[in-house]
Every structure is written in C-alpha cells, then in structure tokens.
VMD Tcl script that draws the C-alpha trace (Angstrom):
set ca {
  {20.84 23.61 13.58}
  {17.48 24.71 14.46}
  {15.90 25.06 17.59}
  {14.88 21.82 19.09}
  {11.32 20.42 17.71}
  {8.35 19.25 19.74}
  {8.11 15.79 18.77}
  {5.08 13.37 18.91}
  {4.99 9.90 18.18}
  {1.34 9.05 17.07}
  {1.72 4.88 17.15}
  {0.59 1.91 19.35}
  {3.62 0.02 19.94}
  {6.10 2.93 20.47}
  {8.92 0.73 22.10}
  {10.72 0.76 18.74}
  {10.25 4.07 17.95}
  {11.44 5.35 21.04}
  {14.43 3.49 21.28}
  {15.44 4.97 17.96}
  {14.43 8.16 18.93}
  {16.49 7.63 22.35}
  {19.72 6.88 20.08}
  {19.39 9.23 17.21}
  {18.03 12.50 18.58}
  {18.34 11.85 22.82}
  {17.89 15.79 23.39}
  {14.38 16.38 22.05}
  {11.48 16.10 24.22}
  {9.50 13.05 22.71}
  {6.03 12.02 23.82}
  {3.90 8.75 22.77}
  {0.56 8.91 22.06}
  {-1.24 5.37 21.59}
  {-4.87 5.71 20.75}
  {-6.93 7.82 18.01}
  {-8.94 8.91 20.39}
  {-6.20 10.99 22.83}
  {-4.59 12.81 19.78}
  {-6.50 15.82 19.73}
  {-5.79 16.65 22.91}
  {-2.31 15.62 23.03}
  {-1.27 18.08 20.08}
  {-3.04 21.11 21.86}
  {-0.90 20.20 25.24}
  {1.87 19.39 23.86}
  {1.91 21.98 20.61}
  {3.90 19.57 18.39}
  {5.32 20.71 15.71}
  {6.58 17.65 14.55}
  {4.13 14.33 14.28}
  {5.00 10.82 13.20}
  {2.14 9.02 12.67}
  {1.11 4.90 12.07}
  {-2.52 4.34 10.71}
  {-2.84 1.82 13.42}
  {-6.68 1.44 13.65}
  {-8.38 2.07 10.74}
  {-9.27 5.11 8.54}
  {-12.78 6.21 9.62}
  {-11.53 7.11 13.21}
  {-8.23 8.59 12.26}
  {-8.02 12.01 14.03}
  {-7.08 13.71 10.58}
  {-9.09 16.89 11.50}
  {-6.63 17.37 14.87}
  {-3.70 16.78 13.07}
  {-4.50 19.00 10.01}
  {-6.24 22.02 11.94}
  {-3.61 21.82 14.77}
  {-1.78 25.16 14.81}
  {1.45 24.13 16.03}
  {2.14 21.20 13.19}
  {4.53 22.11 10.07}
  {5.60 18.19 9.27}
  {3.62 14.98 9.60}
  {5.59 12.28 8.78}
  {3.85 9.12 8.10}
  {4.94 5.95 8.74}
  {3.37 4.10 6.02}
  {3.59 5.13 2.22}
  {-0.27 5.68 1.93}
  {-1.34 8.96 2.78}
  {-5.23 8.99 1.22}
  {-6.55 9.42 5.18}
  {-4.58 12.86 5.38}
  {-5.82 13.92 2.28}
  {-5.82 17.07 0.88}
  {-3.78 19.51 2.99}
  {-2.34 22.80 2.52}
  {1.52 22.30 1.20}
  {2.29 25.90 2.15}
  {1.63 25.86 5.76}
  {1.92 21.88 6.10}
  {4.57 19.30 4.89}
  {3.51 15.51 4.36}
  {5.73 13.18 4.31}
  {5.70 9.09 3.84}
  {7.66 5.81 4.07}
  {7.61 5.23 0.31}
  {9.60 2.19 0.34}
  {9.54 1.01 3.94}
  {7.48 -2.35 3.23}
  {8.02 -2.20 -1.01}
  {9.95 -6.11 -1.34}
  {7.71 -7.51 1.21}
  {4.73 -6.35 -0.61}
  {6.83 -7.96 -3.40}
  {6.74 -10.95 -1.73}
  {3.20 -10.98 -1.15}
  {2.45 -10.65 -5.10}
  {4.87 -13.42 -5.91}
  {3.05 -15.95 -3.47}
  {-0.48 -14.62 -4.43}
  {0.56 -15.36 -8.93}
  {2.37 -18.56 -7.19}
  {-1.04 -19.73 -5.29}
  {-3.68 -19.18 -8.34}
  {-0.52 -21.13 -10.57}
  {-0.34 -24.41 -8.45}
  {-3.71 -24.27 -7.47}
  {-3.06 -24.18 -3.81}
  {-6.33 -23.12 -2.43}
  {-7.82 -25.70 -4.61}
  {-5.78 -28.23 -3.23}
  {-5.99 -27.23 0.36}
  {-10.08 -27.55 -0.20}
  {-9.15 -31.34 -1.24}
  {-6.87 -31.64 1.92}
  {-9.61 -30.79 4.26}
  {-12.09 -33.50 2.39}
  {-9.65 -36.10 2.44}
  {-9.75 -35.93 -1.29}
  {-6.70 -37.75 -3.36}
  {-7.69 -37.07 -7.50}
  {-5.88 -36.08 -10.04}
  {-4.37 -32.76 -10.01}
  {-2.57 -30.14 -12.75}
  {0.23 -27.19 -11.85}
  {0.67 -24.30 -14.17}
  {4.00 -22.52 -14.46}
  {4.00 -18.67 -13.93}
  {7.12 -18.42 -16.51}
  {5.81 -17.59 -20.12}
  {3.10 -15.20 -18.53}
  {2.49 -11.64 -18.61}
  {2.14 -9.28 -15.76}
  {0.06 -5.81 -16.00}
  {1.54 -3.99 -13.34}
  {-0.10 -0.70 -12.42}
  {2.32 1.65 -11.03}
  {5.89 1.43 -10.71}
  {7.04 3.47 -7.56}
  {8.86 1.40 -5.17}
  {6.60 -1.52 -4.71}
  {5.78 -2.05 -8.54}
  {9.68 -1.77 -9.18}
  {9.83 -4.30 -6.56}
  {7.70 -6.63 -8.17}
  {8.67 -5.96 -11.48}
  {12.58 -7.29 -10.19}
  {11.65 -10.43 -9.28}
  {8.90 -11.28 -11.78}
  {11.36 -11.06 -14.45}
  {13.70 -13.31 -12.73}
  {10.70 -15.90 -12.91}
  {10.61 -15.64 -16.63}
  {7.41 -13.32 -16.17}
  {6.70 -10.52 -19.33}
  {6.67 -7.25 -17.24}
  {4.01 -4.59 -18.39}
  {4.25 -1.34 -16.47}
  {2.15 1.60 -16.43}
  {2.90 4.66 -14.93}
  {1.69 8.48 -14.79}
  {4.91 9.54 -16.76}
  {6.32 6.51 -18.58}
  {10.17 6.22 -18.69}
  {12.59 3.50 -18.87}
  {12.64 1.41 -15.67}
  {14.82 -1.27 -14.62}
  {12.98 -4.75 -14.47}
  {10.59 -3.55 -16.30}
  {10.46 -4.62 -20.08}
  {7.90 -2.62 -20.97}
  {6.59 0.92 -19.87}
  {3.15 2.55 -21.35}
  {0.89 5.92 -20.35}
  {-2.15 5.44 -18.56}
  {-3.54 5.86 -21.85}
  {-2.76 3.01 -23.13}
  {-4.26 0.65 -21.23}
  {-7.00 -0.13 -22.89}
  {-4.77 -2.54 -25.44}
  {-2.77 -3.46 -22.44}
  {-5.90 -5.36 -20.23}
  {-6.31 -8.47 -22.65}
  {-2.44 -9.01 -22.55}
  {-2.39 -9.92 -18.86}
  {-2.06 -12.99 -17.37}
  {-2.21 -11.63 -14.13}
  {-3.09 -7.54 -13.18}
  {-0.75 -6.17 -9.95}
  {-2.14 -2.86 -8.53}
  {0.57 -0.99 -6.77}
  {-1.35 2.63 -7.21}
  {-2.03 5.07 -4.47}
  {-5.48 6.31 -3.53}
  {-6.50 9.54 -5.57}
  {-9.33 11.19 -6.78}
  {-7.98 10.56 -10.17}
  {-7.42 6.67 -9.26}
  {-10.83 5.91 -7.11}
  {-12.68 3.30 -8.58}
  {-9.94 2.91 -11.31}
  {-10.03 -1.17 -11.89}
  {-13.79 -0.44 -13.22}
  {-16.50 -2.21 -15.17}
  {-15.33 -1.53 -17.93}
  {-11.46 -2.61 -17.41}
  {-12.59 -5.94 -16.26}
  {-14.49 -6.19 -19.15}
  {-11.08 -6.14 -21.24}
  {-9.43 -8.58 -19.09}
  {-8.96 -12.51 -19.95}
  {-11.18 -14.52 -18.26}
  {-7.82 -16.64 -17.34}
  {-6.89 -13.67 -15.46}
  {-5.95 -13.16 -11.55}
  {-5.98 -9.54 -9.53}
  {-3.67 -8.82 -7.16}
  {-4.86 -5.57 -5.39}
  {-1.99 -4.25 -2.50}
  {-3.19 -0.65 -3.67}
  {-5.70 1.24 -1.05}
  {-9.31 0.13 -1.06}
  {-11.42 2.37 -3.55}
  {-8.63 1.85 -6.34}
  {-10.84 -1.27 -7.36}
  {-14.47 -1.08 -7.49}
  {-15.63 -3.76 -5.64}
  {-19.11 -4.06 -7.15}
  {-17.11 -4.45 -10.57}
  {-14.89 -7.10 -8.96}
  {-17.85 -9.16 -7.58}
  {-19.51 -9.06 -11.02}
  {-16.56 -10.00 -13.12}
  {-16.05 -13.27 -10.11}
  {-19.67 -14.31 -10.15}
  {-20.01 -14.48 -14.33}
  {-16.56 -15.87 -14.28}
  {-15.12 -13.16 -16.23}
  {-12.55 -13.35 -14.10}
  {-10.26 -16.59 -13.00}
  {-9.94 -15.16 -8.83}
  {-8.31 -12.25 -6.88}
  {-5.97 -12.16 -4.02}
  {-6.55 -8.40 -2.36}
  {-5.26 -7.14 0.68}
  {-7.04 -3.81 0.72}
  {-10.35 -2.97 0.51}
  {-13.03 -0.39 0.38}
  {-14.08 -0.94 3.92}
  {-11.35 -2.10 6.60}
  {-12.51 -4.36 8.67}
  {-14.12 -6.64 5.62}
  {-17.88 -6.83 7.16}
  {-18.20 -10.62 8.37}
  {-21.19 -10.21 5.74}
  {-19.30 -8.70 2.55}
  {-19.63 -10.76 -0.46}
  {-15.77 -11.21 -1.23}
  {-15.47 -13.92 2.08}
  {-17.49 -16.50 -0.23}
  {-15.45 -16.53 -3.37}
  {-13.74 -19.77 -2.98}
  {-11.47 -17.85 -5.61}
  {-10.76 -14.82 -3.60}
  {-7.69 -14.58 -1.12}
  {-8.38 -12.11 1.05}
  {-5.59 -11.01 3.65}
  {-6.12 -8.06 6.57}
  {-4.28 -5.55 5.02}
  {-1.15 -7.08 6.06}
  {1.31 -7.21 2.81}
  {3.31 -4.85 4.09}
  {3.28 -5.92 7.99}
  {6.57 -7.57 8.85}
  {8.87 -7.96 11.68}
  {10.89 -4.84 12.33}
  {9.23 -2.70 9.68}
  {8.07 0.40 11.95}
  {11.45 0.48 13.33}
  {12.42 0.68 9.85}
  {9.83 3.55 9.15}
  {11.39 5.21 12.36}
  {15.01 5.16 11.02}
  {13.54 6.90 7.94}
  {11.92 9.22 9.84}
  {14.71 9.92 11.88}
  {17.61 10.48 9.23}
  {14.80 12.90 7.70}
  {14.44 14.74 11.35}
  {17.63 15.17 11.41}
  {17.81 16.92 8.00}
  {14.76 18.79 9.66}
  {17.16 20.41 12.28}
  {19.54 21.33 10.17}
  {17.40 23.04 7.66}
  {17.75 20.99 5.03}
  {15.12 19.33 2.37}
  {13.25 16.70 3.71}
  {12.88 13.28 1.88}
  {9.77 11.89 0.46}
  {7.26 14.87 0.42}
  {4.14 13.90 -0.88}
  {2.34 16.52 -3.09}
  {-1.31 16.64 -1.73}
  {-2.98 16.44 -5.60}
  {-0.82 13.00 -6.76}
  {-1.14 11.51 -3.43}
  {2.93 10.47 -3.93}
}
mol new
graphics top color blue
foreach p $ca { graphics top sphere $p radius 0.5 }
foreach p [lrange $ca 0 end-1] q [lrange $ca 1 end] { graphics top cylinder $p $q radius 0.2 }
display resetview
C-alpha cells in the first residue's frame, strides 16, 4: 500500500462522489472543487496528486493548462470517456485515464430512438400534431436495414447488440478489425469507401483525434444514400458541419440526429436549429440518473489499485485518444 494520495474531486455536484469516496477510501484527505475557474488555484494549495475530473461546463474554459502543467499531478482520471479537452499530454510523467463504458447502453439507447424517430416519422408527425393536421400517414420498419457503425469500443458494441436484435445488418469499422460480438460484419478504415452507399443509417461512436477531425467529410457524404440518416454521439469536429449542412440543404441526405457538435453551446444562430430534419440534443446521450456515481465507483476500484501499486484500468494513450 502506498502512501496516502492527495485527492481532488474536479465536479459540480460532488454529493455522489463524495459519498463514495466517504465509503470506499474514508482515510484520504478529499477536497471538492466546483467551478473551472477555482482549479488552478486549488491544485497549487492543495498539491494533488490525484484529480478526478467531470467536463461540466464546456471545453473552451476547461482549466487543461492547470491540470497538465501542475507539478504535483501523476493521474487524472476522467469521468467521462472523452478525453480530446486534455489532449496531448506527456504519458511518462502523466497518466490519463477515462470512464470508457460508464454511459455506453444509454448512448445505445439514444441511437435506437434517434433510427426509431426518422423510421416512424415522429418529428413529422409531431409537426402535424401542433397544426391540428389529421392526413394520411406511412411508418417504415428499421428491420431489413443496414447500419454503418463507426467504431466499436464500448458504445458501438453497445449499439451493435441491440440493433441486431431489431433485425438491423450491423457494419462495423474499427482501427484494427477483429471479430466482434453483435457485430456481423467488421472492415478497416480503409474500406469505407464501398461501405458508405450500403447504409441505411451511419452511427458515429469515434473519439476526437487529429486523425478523426473532420472525418464524416464532403466527400463521405457524397457516397452516402440520399435515404440515409446520421447519428453523431462522437465529439464535435468528428463531422464537418459545413459538409453536413450541404449534404441537408441539397437533400443528399434524408436528416441527422447529433448530440455533439463543433461548438457547445449550439449558437441560437447556427444553421443546424432550422433543419426541420435535424434532431439536435445538448450533448446529453450519455447523461442519466446515477451515471457520475457510476463514473466514481470506477474511479474508485481503480484508486484503490492506485494504492496498492497496481495497473490502473482504462489508460488512454495520448496519440489514439482511447
């Protein structure tokens, strides 16, 4: 057992986290820290070595200088599984480490209703409701169709499981294809250029890289059907939003549902509000009742495998973002 840690908990509704805290690890010195702002000068009182941290406002403001720069950190554990507002970090003086998994079959969920809204037409309907409008309607099954889904860590896996028991084709593409369950088929990155006209609907699971920035481009919607429906619950930058917009407006596209975007807030004034074909939700697929207590339990069990010296769980290399 090693010497107990300094431990910070960088989130704005820390009664969870501090009752786990309380019950896992009641001999370590734990203190809350509830803004951005107050950080910095939290981690120089304080010298924490260890930080978990929520993305709780926003990217722009997140005090990632502090936390990377601070002298006293070796582990931030975040409580999310994103980890593009860290970005890049030294591995040998720093370990990262997420929630991979933590939110992965509500997210799940989330793609299921989005493919299930665009099939029965629900905004469509709802526009009818609100004008009082009885005419005739149509339903589409998603069963028979083909989902695209771009990366299979926990939340494409997710997705993948209960697609297939809708009677949805699975289409997976990952960095290192392999076999994996729910999946029935897996392809290399490369490949997608044949894969694109094959999809009924496109889910993006990926995480934000340099290598993935602006990766749903011009060109890929281009390939698409013009039947087809995005569902982004990626990172904002994975899909380039001045693509999207042009595929929606010449209708080379049939709508999107996307929780993430480029900007967080959406600007009242950003284009994607007036697509009567767009769902867009606050970045909230993977918000859920009792889900940072979950990310605390995770990041307790790994604390305690901190003390003892042992490997942590889910360290994200800095280049792959994963």
């Amino acid at each position: 057992m090693t010497e107990a840690p300094s431990v910070i908990l960088h989130t704005d509704q820390p009664a969870s986290a501090l009752a786990v805290m309380a019950d896992t690890h009641p001999d370590l010195e734990v203190r809350v820290c509830d803004s951005y702002a107050a950080l910095p000068a939290m981690l120089d009182a304080f010298k924490a070595e260890v930080v978990y941290t929520v993305r709780f406002d926003g990217t722009p403001r997140f005090p990632r200088a502090a936390l990377l720069q601070s002298e006293s950190v070796r582990w931030i554990s975040v409580g999310g599984s994103g980890v593009d507002h860290l970005r890049s970090w030294d591995p040998e003086r720093l370990t990262v480490t997420n929630a991979a998994g933590v939110a992965a079959d509500m997210m799940a969920e989330y793609v299921l209703g989005a493919m299930l809204s665009f099939a029965l037409r629900l905004p469509e309907f709802a526009a009818r409701q609100r004008e009082r409008q009885w005419s005739r309607g149509l339903v589409e099954p998603i069963a028979g169709s083909a989902a695209l889904i771009l990366g299979l860590g926990h939340t494409g896996t997710a997705v993948a499981r209960r697609l297939q028991a809708m009677g949805v084709t699975t289409i997976g593409v990952r960095a290192k294809p392999r076999t994996t369950p729910f999946v029935d088929e897996v392809h290399p990155l490369a490949a997608l250029p044949s894969l694109w006209a094959r999809a009924d609907y496109i889910v993006c699971c990926l995480p934000l890289s340099e290598a993935t920035r602006g990766f749903l481009s011009e060109r890929a919607f281009a390939a698409m059907k013009a039947s087809a429906v995005l569902i982004d619950v990626s990172r904002g930058g994975v899909v380039n939003e001045a693509a999207l917009i042009e595929a929606l407006e010449s209708r080379r596209l049939k709508g999107a549902a996307l929780d993430v975007f480029e900007t967080e807030p959406l600007p009242p004034d950003h284009r994607l509000w007036g697509f009567a074909n767009v769902i867009v939700t606050p970045h909230c697929s993977s918000v859920y009742p009792g889900w940072e207590t979950k990310s605390v339990k995770m990041f307790a069990e790994n604390l305690s495998r901190y003390r003892r010296g042992e490997s942590l769980s889910n360290v994200v290399d800095p280049e792959r973002g994963y």
